[in-house]
C-alpha positions in Angstrom: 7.4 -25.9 24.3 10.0 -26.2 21.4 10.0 -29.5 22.1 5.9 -29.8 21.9 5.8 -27.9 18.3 8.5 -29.9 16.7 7.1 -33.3 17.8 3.4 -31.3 16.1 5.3 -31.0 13.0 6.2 -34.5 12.8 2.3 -35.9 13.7 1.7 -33.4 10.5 4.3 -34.8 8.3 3.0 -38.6 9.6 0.0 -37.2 8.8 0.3 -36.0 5.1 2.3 -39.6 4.2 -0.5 -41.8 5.6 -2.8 -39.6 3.7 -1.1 -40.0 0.3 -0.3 -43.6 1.1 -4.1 -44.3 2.0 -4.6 -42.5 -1.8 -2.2 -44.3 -3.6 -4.1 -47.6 -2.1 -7.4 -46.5 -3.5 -6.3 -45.4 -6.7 -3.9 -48.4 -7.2 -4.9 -52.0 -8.3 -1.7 -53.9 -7.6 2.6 -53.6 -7.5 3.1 -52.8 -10.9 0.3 -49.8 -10.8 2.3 -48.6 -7.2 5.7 -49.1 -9.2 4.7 -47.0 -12.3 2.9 -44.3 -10.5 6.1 -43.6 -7.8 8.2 -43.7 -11.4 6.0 -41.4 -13.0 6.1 -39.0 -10.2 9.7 -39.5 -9.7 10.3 -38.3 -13.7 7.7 -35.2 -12.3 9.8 -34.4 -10.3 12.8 -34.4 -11.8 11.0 -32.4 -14.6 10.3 -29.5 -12.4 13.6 -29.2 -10.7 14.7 -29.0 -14.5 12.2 -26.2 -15.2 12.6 -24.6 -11.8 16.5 -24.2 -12.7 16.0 -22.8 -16.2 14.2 -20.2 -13.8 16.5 -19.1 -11.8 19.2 -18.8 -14.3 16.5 -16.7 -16.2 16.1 -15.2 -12.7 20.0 -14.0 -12.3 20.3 -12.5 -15.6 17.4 -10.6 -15.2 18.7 -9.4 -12.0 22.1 -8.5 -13.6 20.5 -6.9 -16.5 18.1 -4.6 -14.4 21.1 -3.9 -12.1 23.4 -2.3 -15.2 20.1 -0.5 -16.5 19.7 1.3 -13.1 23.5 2.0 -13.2 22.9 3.5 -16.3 19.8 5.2 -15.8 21.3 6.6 -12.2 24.3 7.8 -14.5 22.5 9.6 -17.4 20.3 11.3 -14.6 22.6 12.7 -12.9 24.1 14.2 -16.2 20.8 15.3 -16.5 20.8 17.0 -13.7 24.1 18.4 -14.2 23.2 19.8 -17.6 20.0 21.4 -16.3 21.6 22.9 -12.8 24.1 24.7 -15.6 21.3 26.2 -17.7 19.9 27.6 -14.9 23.1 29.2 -13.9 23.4 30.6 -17.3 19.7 31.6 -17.4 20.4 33.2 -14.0 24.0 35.1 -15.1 21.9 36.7 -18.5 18.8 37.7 -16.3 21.5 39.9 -14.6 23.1 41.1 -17.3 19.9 42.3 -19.0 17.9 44.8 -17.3 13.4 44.4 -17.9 11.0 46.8 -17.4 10.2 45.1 -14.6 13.2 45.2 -12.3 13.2 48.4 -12.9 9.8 49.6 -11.7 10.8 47.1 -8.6 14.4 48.7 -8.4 12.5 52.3 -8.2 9.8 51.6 -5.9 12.6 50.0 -3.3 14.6 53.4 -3.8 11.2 55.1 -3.1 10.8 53.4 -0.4 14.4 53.8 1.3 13.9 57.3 0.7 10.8 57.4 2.3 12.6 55.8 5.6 16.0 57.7 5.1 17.7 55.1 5.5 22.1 55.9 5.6 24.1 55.6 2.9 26.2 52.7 4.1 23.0 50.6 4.9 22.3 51.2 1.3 25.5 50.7 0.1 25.5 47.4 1.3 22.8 46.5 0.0 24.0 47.5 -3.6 27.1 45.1 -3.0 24.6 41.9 -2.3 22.9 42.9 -5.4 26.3 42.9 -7.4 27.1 39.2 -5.7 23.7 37.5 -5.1 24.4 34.7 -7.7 28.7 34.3 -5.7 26.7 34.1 -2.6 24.0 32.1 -3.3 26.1 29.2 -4.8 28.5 29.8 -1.6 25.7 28.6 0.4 24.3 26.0 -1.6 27.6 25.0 -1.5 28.1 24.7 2.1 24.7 23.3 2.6 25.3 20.5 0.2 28.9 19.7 2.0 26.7 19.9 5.0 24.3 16.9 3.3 27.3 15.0 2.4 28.7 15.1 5.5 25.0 13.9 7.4 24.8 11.5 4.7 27.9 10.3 5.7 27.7 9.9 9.1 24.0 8.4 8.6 26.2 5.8 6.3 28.2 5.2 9.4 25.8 4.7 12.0 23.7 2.4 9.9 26.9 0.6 9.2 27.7 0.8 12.7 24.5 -0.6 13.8 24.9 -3.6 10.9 27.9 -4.6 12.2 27.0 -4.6 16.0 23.9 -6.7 14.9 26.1 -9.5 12.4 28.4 -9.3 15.4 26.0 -10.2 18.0 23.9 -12.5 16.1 27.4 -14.7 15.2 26.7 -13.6 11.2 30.5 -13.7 10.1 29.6 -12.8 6.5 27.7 -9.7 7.2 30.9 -7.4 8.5 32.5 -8.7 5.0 29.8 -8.0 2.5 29.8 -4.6 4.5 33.5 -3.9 3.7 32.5 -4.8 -0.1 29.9 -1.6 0.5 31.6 0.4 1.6 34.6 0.4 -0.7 31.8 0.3 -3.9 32.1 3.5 -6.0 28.2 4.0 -5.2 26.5 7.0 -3.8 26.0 7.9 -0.4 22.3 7.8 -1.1 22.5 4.3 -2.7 24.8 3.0 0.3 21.8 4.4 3.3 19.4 2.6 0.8 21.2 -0.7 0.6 22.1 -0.8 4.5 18.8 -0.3 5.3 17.7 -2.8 2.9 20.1 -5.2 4.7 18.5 -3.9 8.3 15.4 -4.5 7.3 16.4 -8.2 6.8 18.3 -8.9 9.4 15.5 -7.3 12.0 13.1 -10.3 12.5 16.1 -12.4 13.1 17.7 -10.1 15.5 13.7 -9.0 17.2 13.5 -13.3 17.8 17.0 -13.4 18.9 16.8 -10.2 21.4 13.6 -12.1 22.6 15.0 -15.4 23.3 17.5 -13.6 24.7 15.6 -11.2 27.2 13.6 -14.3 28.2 16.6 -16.6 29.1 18.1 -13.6 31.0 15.4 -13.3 32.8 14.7 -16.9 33.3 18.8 -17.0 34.4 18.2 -14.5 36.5 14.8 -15.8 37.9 16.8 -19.0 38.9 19.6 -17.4 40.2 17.5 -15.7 42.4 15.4 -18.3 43.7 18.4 -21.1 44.6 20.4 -18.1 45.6 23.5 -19.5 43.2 27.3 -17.9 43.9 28.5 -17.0 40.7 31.4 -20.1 41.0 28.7 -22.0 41.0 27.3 -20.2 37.2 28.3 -21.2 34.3 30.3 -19.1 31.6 27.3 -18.8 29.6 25.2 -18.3 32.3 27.4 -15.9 34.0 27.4 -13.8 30.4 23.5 -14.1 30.0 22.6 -13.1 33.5 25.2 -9.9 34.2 24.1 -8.4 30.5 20.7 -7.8 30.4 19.5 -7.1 27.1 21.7 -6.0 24.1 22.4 -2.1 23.6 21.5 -1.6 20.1 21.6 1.8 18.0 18.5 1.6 15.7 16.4 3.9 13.6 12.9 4.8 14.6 9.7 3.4 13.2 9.0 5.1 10.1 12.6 6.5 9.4 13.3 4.5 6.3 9.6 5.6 4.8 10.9 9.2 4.9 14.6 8.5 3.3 14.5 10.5 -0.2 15.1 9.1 -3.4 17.2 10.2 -6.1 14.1 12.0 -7.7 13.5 13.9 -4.6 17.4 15.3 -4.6 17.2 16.2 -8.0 13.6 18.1 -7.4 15.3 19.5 -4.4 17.9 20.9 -6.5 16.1 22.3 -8.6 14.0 24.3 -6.8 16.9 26.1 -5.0 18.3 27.3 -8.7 14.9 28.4 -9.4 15.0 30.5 -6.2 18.0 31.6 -7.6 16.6 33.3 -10.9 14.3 34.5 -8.8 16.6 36.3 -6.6 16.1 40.1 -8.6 12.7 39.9 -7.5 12.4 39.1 -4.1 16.4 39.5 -2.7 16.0 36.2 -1.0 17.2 32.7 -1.8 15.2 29.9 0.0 16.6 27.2 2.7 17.7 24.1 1.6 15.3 21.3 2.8 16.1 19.6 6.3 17.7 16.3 6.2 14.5 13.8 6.5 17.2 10.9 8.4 16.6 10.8 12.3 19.9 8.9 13.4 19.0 9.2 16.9 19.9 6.3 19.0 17.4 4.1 20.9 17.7 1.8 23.2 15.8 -1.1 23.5 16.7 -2.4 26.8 19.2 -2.2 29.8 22.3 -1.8 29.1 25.6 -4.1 30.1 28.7 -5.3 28.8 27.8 -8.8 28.7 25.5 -8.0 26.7 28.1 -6.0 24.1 30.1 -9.3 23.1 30.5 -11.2 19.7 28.4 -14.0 19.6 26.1 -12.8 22.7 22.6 -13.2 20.6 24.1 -16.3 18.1 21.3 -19.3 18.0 24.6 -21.4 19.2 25.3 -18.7 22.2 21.8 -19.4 22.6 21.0 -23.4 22.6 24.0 -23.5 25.0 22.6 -21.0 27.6 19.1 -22.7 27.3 20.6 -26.3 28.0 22.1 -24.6 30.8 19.3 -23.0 32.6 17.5 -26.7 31.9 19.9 -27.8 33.9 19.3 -25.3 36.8 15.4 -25.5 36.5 15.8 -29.6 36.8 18.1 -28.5 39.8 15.4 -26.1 41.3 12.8 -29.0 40.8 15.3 -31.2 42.6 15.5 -29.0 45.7 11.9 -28.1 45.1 10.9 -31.8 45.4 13.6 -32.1 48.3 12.0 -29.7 50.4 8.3 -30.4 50.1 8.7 -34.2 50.8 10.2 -32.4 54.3 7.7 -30.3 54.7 4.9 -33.5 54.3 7.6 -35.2 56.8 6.6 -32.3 59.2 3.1 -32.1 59.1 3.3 -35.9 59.1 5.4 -35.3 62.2 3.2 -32.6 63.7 -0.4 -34.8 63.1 1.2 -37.9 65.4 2.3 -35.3 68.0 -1.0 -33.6 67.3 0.6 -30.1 67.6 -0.6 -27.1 65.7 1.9 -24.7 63.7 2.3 -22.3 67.0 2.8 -25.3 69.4 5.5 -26.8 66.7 7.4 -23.2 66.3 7.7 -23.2 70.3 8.9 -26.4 70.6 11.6 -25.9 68.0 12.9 -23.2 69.0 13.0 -23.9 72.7 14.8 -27.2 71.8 17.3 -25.0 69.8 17.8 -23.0 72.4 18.5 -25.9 74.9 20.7 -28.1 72.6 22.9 -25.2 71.1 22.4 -22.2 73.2 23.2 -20.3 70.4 21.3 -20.0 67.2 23.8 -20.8 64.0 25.1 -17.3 62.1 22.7 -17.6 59.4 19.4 -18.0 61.1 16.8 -15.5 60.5 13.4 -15.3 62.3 11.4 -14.0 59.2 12.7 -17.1 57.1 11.8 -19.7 59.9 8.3 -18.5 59.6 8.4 -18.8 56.5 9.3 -22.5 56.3 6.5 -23.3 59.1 4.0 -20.9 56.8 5.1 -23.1 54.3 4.6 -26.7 56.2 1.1 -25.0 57.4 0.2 -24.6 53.5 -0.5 -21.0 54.2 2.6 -19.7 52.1 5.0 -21.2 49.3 7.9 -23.8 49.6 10.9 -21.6 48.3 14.3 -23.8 47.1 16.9 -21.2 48.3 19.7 -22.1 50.4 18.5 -20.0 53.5 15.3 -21.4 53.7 16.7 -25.0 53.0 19.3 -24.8 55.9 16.2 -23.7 58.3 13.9 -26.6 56.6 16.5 -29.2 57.5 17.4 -27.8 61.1 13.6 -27.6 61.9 13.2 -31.2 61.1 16.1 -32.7 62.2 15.4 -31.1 65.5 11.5 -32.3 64.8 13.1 -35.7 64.2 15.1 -35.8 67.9 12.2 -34.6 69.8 10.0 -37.5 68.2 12.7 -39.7 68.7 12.2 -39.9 72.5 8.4 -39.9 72.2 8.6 -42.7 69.8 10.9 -45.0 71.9 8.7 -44.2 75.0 5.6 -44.8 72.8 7.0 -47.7 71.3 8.1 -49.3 75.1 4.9 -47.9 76.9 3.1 -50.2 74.2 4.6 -53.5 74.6 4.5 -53.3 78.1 0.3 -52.5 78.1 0.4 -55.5 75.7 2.4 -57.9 77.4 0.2 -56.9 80.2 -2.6 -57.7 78.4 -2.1 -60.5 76.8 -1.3 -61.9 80.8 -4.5 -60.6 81.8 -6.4 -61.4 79.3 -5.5 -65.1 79.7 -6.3 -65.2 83.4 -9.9 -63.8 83.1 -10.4 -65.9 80.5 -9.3 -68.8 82.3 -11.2 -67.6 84.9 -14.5 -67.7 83.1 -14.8 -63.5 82.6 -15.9 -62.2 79.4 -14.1 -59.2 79.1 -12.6 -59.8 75.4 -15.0 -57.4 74.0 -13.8 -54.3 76.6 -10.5 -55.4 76.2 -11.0 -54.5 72.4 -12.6 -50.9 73.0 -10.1 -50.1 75.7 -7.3 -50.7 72.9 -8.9 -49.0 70.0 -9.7 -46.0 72.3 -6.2 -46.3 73.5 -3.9 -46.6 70.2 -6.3 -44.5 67.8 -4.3 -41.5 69.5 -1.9 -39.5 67.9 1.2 -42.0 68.5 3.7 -38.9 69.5 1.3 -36.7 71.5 1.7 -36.3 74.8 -2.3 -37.2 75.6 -1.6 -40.6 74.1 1.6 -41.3 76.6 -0.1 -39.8 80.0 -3.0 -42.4 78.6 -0.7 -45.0 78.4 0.5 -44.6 81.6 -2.6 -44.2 83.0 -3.8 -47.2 81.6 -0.6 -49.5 83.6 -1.6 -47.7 86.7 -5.4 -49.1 85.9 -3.6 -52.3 84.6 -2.0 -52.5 88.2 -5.5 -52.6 90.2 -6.9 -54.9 87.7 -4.0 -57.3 88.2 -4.8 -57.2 92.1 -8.3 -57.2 91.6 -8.0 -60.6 89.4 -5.0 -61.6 91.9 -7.6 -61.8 94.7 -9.4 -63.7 93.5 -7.5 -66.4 92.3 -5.9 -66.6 96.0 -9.6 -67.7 96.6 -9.7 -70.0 93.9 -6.5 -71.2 95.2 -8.0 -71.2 99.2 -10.8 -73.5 98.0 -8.5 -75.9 96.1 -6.1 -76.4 98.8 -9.2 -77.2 101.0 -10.2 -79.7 97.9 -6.8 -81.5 98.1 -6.5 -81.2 102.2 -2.6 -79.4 101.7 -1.0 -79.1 104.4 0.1 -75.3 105.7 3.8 -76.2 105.2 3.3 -76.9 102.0 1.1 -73.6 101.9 3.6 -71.6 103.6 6.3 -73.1 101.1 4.3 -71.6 98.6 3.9 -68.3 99.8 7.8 -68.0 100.9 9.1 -68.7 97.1 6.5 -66.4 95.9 7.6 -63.9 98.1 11.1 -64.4 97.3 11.0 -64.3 93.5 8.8 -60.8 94.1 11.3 -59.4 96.0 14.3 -60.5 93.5 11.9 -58.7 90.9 11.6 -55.7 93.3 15.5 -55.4 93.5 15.7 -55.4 90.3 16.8 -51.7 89.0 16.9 -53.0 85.3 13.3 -52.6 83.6 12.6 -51.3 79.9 12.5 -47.9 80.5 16.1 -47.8 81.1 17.8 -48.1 77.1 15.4 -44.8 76.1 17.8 -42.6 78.2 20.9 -44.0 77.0 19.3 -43.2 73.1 17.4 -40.1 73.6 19.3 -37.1 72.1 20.5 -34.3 74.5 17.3 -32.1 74.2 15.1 -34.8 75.5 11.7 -32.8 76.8 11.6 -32.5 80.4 8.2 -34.1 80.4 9.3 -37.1 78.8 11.5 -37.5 81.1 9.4 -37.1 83.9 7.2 -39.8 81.8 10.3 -42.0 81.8 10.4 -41.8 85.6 6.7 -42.4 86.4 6.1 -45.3 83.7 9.5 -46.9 85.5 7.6 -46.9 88.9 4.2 -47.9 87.5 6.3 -50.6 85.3 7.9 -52.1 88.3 4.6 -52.0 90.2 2.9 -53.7 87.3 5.5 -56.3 86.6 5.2 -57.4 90.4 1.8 -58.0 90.2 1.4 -59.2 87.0 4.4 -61.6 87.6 2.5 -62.7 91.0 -0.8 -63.2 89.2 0.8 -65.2 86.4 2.3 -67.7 89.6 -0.8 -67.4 91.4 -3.0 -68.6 88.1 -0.3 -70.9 87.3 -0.9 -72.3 90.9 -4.2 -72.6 90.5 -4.1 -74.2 87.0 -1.9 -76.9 88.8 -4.0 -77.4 91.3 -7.0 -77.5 89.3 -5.7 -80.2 87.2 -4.5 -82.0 90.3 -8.0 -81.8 91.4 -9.2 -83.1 88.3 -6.7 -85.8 87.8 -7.7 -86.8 91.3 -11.3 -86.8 90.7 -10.7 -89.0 87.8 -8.9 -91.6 90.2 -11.4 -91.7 93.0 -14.6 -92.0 90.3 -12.5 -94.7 88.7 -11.9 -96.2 92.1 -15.6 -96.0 92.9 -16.9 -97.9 90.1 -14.0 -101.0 90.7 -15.6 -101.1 94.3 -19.1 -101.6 93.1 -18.0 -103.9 90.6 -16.2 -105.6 93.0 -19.3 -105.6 95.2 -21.6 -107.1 92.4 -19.3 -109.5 91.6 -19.1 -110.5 95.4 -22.6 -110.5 95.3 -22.8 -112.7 92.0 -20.5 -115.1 93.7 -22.5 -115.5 96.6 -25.0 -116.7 94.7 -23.6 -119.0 92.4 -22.1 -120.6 95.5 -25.0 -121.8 97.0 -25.9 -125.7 95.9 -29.3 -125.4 96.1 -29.3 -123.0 93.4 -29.1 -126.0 91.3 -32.1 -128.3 93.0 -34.4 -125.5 91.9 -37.0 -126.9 89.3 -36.3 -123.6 87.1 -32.4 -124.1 87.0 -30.8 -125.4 83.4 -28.2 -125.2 81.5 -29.1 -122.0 79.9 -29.0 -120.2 83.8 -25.2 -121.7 83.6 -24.8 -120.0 80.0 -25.7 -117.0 81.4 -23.8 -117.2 85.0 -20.5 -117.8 82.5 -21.4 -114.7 80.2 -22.1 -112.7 83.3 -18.3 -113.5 84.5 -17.5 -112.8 81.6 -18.5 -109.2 81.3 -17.6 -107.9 84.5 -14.1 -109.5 84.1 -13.6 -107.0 80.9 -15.3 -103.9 82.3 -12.9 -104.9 85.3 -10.1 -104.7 83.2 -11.1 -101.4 81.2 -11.1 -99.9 84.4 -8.4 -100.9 85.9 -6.5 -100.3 82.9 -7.5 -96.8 83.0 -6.7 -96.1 86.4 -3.2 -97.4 86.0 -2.8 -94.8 83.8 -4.4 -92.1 85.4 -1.6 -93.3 88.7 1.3 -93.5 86.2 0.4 -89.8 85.4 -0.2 -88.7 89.1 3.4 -90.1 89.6 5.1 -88.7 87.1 2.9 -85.2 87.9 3.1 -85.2 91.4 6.0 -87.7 91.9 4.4 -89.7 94.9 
């Protein structure tokens, strides 16, 4: 925020120089105008810095000069009231020594009156000696009542002072404490002194109110933080350590109003004066009048908690300060830190949860269990009510916290997420490949065999793989799909034995070579049935030690289903490849024979054509020319090329049924 209003006050500044710069543009023709103006208010300024000087010198002599006149107006008052306090004493002293009318009618109706009571002789003879001393007694205890005043004043002097100095001392003010001393040892009155300190209070209060703010809130920021990562205090700073075990500052202060009801030196002169006119009138009524009460409340408040942190030098300085707020940025960048740390693994765990499609009560079972079955024993600092926290917090329903109890249970709970998914993912990841290899092998013999079944292929997979990856509903489908893999395979399997059936009829094999067949099938499937090895096997060897019991069931029936689907898959894929060879035998042989046929019936035209032109007579015949030769020779001529073309192509055909078959 401090940050925000001092990058404001720039903008503003900015702000005000583009606005006089955009003036000094419109007003401003060319250079020279620019260059005169900025000289002009240069020599402005410099003009009212002079003026502004003569000022302040004017300013401190006036100050100086009203000081001595209030020195020596304070002085010749108080001989004032010196001079006047003694005329009433003398006015008092010759009002006893002179005896009116009217004392006397007062002095006879009192002795009416005790007579009327009967009141003893030594009750009245006491009476008569406070008549003879009421002026001794009354200036006794204006006496004592002013040494009384002094003495308040006094200690009001020092708690002020007290006070002053606590609050330079906190607020890192070096100066204040001295200035103080200078105060103090001024030949001022006491009066002038409680006036001038709380002067100096008053001064010094909105920096000390901002300061005690700023430093309640970074307590209790400090405090806030140390709370919430649950920091050791070897792991505090000094100035964090001060700040946090301090609370706020324990400051005596006067209450609102107090300095409004100080008196002035009018009001102790006023004062004064009307106790010696309760003095002359002393003969009249026989009393003398109270003093008035001292109007200073020096009764301590306290504006906050109280600690000893909180009581050293320095503790509310603006450098005391800056340093404990670069600090406690430091531990709210570390709180954001851990804060960050910890809901990226809480996302890790619902991401974790969705693929195993569990809910929050199916995931708290399952960690716990495989706690329980890993360690036995729970660690020393695991607490139920902060496990359900963290999973309250990974279901969204309560608040990711950043202390170190509820990290430690964050990262257990995923790291044990982490091995139980760890299994399921390898078994996923095998179950998978294997349905895909199978497939693919499948896939590749229906197709081969003229079935359209690329379209359910694609459904069965989308159905298939659009399942949470890590549930267990997505693995017992996998290995339900092999098992339906494993009748499909014999399904398609029977009938390419047919295929194969017909085209051993087609190419008239004999039942050794049938048999020969049959016997290395039979033997590679049984080297492939020995086999214990199988894909299965590595996820044992790198599933952790709290493996689920029903993956490992899993394990054991996908091995069994693997094997059986591996047999017949690897017996389709010799059976098709059989049948492939075969076909292409069958083909290659087809080719050969159609060849062959048309050589004999070229052979038989050209026996035929040979025939004819053979015969003698063919040349006594009235239609018979030359052109009938032409032809003849052209007719040779054709069959002897398409004669060669075939030829031609069926020694190829036999060079590639030699080097295919190798007979």
């Amino acid at each position: 925020e401090n940050e925000v209003v001092v990058q404001n006050n720039k903008i503003d500044a900015l702000s005000k120089s583009l606005g006089r710069r955009r003036k000094l543009n419109n007003t401003a023709v060319d250079d020279n105008d620019h260059i005169q103006l900025v000289e002009s208010l240069e020599n402005e300024i410099i003009a009212v810095k002079a003026r502004l000087d003569i000022c302040n010198d004017e300013k401190t002599k006036l100050i100086s000069e009203l000081k001595k006149t209030r020195d020596a107006m304070s002085k010749c008052q108080e001989d004032q009231a010196k001079s006047e306090e003694m005329l009433a004493l003398i006015h008092s002293e010759q009002k006893l020594t002179e005896t009116t009318e009217e004392t006397t009618r007062i002095l006879r109706q009192l002795q009416e009156a005790w007579a009327d009571i009967g009141l003893p002789m030594s009750e009245r003879e006491s009476v008569r000696q406070k008549l003879e001393n009421c002026v001794e007694d009354a200036c006794c205890r204006m006496l004592g009542e002013a040494i009384e005043l002094r003495e308040e004043k006094i200690q009001a002097v020092k708690k002020v002072q007290s006070h002053l100095e606590e609050v330079y001392a906190a607020l890192g003010i070096s100066d204040g404490v001295a200035t103080l001393e200078e105060l103090h040892s001024s030949p001022i009155s006491l009066n002038a002194q409680l006036e001038t300190l709380n002067n100096r209070l008053r001064e010094i209060q909105p920096q000390f109110d901002h300061a005690m703010e700023r430093y309640t809130k970074l307590s209790n920021d400090a405090n806030s933080l140390i709370f919430d990562l649950q920091l050791k205090t070897c792991d505090l700073t000094d100035n964090i350590k001060l700040i946090s075990q301090g609370g706020a500052p324990e400051f005596k202060r006067r209450r609102q109003g107090a300095g409004h009801r100080r008196t002035t030196m009018a009001a102790s002169r006023e004062a004064r004066a009307k106790v010696f006119k309760h003095v002359e009138n002393l003969m009249k009524d026989l009393d003398v009048s109270d003093l008035p009460t001292d109007p200073y409340d020096d009764t301590p408040l306290n504006t906050g908690q109280s600690g000893n942190a909180a009581k050293e030098p320095g503790c509310l300085s603006i450098k005391f300060l800056d340093d404990c707020e670069r600090d406690i940025k430091k531990l709210r960048v570390l709180k954001s830190e851990k804060m960050l740390s910890n809901v990226e693994k809480c996302e890790n765990i619902r991401s974790i949860a969705k693929e195993m499609h569990a809910n929050l009560r199916d995931l708290s079972t399952l960690v716990i269990h495989n706690l329980k079955k890993r360690r036995r024993e729970f660690p020393d600092w695991w607490d139920n009510s902060t496990s359900d926290q963290v999973f309250e917090a990974v279901s969204k329903k309560g608040s990711t916290i950043v202390n170190e109890s509820f990290t430690k249970h964050l990262d257990l709970t995923l790291e044990t997420l982490r091995g139980i998914t760890h299994g399921r993912k390898l078994l996923s990841d095998t179950l998978k490949q294997v349905i895909e290899d199978s497939h693919d092998a499948l896939l590749a013999t229906a197709e081969d065999c003229q079935m359209d079944i690329k379209d359910l292929y694609k459904s069965l997979h989308k159905a298939l793989f659009d399942l949470p990856h890590l549930s267990k509903q997505h693995i017992q489908a996998c290995i339900d799909e092999m098992q339906m893999l494993v009748t499909a395979a014999e399904s398609i399997a029977q009938s390419e034995i047919e295929t194969l059936t017909v085209l051993w009829e087609g190419l008239n094999l004999s039942s050794n070579e049938r048999g020969k067949f049959w016997g290395e099938l039979e033997e590679l499937s049984s080297k492939i049935e020995m086999d214990t090895t199988g894909p299965f096997d590595t996820i044992l060897g790198e599933c952790p030690a709290g493996v689920e019991e029903w993956v490992l069931k899993s394990i054991t029936e996908a091995t069994k289903v693997q094997r059986m689907l591996g047999i017949r898959v690897f017996k389709l894929k010799r059976l098709h490849g059989e049948v492939e060879r075969l076909r292409r035998k069958q083909e290659a042989k087809n080719k050969i024979m159609s060849i062959n046929s048309k050589l004999n019936v070229l052979s038989t035209k050209l026996a035929e054509f040979e025939e004819k032109a053979g015969n003698k007579h063919r040349l006594l015949n009235k239609k018979a020319n030359s052109s009938t030769l032409l032809e003849e020779a052209r007719f040779r001529k054709q069959m002897q090329g398409m004669f060669s073309a075939e030829l031609e192509t069926l020694g190829k055909l036999l060079n590639e049924w030699e080097v295919t078959e190798g007979k």
